[in-house]
VEXSESE-737593 format. One line per field, with one value per residue (C-alpha): residue number from 1; x, y, z; residue in three letters. Coordinates in steps of 0.02 Angstrom, whole numbers. Layout:
REM VEXSESE-737593
resi NUM	...
X X	...
Y Y	...
Z Z	...
resn ALA	...
REM end
This chain:
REM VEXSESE-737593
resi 1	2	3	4	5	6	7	8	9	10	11	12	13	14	15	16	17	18	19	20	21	22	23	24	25	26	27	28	29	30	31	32	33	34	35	36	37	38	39	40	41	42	43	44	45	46	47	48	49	50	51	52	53	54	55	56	57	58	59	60	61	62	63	64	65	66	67	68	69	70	71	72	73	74	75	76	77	78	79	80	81	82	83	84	85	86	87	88	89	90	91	92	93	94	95	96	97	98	99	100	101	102	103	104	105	106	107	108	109	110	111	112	113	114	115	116	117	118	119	120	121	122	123	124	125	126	127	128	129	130	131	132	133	134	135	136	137	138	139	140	141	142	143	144	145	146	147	148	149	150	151	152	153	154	155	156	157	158	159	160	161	162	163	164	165	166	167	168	169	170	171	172	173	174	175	176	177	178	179	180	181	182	183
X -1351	-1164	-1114	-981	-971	-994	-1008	-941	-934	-1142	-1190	-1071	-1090	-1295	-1443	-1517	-1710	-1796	-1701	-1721	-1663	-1642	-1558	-1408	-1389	-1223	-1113	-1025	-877	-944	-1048	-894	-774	-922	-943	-744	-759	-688	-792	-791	-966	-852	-897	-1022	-1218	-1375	-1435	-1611	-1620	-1792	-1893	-1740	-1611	-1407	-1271	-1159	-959	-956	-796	-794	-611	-634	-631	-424	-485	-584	-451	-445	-597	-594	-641	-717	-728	-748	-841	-975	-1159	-1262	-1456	-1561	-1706	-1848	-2023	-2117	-2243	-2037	-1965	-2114	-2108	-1904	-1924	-2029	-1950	-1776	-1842	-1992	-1900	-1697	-1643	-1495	-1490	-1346	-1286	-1263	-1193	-1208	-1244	-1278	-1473	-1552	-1694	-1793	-1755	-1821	-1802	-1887	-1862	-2012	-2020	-2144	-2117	-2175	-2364	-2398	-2557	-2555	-2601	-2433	-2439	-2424	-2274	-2214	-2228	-2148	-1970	-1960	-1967	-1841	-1732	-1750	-1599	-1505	-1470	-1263	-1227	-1391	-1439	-1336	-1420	-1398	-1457	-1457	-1575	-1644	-1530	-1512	-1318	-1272	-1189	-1018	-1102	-1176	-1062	-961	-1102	-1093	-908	-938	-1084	-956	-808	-912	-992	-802	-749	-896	-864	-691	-743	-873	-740	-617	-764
Y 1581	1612	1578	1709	1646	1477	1435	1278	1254	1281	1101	1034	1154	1160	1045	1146	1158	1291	1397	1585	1670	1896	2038	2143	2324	2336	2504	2500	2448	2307	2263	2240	2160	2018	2012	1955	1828	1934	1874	1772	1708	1580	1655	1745	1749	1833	1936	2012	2199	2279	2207	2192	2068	2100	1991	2007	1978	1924	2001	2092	2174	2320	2336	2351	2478	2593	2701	2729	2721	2816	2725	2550	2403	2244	2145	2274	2227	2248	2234	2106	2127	2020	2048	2097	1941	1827	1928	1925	1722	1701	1816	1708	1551	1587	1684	1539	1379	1442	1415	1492	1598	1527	1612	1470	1560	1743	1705	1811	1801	1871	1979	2059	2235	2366	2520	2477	2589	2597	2527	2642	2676	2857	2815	2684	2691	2552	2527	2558	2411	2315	2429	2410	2201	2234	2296	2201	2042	2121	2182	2005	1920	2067	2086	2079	2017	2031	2037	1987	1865	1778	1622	1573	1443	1417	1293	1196	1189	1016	932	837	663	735	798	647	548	656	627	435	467	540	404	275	347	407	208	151	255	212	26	41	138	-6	-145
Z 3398	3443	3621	3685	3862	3961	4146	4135	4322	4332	4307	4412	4566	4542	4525	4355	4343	4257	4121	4084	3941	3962	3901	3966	3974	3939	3862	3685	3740	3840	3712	3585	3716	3737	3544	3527	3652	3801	3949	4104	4185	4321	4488	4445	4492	4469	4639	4660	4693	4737	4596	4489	4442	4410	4343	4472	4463	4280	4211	4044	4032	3924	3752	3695	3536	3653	3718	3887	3994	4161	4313	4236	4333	4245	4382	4399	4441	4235	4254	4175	4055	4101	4093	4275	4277	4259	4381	4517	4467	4498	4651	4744	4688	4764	4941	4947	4913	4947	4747	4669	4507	4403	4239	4114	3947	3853	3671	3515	3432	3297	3275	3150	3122	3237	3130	2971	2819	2724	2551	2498	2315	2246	2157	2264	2380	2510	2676	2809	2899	2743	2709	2880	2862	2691	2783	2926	2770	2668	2830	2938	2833	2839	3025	3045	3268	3348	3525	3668	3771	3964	3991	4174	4290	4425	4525	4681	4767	4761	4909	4896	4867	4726	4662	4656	4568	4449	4421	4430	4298	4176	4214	4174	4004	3950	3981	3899	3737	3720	3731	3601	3491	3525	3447
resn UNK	UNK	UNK	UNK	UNK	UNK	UNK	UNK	UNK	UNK	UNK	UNK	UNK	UNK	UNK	UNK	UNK	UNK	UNK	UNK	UNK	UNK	UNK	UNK	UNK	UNK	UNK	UNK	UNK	UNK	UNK	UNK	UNK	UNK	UNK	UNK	UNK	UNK	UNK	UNK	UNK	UNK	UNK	UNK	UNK	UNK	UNK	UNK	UNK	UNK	UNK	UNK	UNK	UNK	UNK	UNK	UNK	UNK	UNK	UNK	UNK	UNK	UNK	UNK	UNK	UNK	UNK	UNK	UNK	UNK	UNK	UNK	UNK	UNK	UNK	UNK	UNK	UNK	UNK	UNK	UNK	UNK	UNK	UNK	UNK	UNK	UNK	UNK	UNK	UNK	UNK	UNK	UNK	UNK	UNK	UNK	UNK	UNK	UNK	UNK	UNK	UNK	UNK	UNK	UNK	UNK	UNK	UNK	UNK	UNK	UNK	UNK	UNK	UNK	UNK	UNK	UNK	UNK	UNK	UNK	UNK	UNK	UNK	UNK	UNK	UNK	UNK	UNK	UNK	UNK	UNK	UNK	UNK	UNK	UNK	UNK	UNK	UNK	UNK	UNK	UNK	UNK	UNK	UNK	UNK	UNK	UNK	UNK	UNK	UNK	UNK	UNK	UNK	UNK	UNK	UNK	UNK	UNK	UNK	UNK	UNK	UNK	UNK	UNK	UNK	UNK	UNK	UNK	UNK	UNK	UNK	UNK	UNK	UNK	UNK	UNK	UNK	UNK	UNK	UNK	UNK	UNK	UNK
REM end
């Protein structure tokens, strides 16, 4: 797994508890302007539409090799792909108990191949699921980028004491380290 994106800010603005992992719909361009590093998730949140959930206000500048692409906005609202039973679940997790959905990072992952070309050989009678298993084996190595992936939780704002623990937290494990590296 590659990661394209990072909210850095996430952990330090919200209380993290459960983590989700879905897809993005996304055009070519997008897709390639993610794939060379070319996005921003700071500022940016997932909202609940209907029964549907968008990444809102992440920016993905368009793609510099794409020519010119009429009327794009970066910050535009791209849907999520979760399944209904996850959706339902996050739904009534953030109206019920007044959570936040926090994008953590967009990262590449690997699948096997969808489109599987058939090995069958002229002469040979087999069975096409075993010919179907057959592909997906010899094709599963040979997947080149993958596909792009969100992975965002379910969070809880944290208030300025917090906040500053935190910051305490990491002082005092920064001075401890460079006192173990001076022994």
């Amino acid at each position: 797994m590659t990661t394209l994106g990072f909210n850095r800010r996430a952990n330090f603005e919200y209380a993290l508890l459960d983590k989700y992992e879905a897809g993005l719909i996304l055009t070519g361009a997008e897709v390639k302007s993610v794939k060379t590093g070319h996005i921003s998730l700071k500022e940016s949140f997932v909202t609940i539409k209907g029964n549907e959930l968008f990444l809102t206000n992440a920016n993905i500048p368009p793609y510099k090799h794409a020519g010119d692409i009429k009327n794009y906005d970066p910050t535009r609202s791209r849907k999520l792909l979760l399944r209904k039973s996850e959706i339902k679940h996050l739904i009534g997790k953030s109206r019920a108990e007044g959570l936040t959905l926090v994008p953590i990072r967009v990262y590449t992952k690997k699948h096997p191949a969808r489109n599987a070309i058939f090995l069958n050989k002229p002469g040979k009678t087999g069975h096409l699921n075993d010919t179907i298993k057959e592909s997906i084996n010899f094709k599963k190595h040979n997947v080149a980028g993958g596909l792009l992936k969100l992975e965002f939780a379910v969070g809880k704002g944290k208030k300025k004491f917090d906040k500053r623990e935190t910051i305490k937290k990491r002082e005092e494990e920064k001075r401890i380290k460079r006192r173990i590296k001076i022994m």
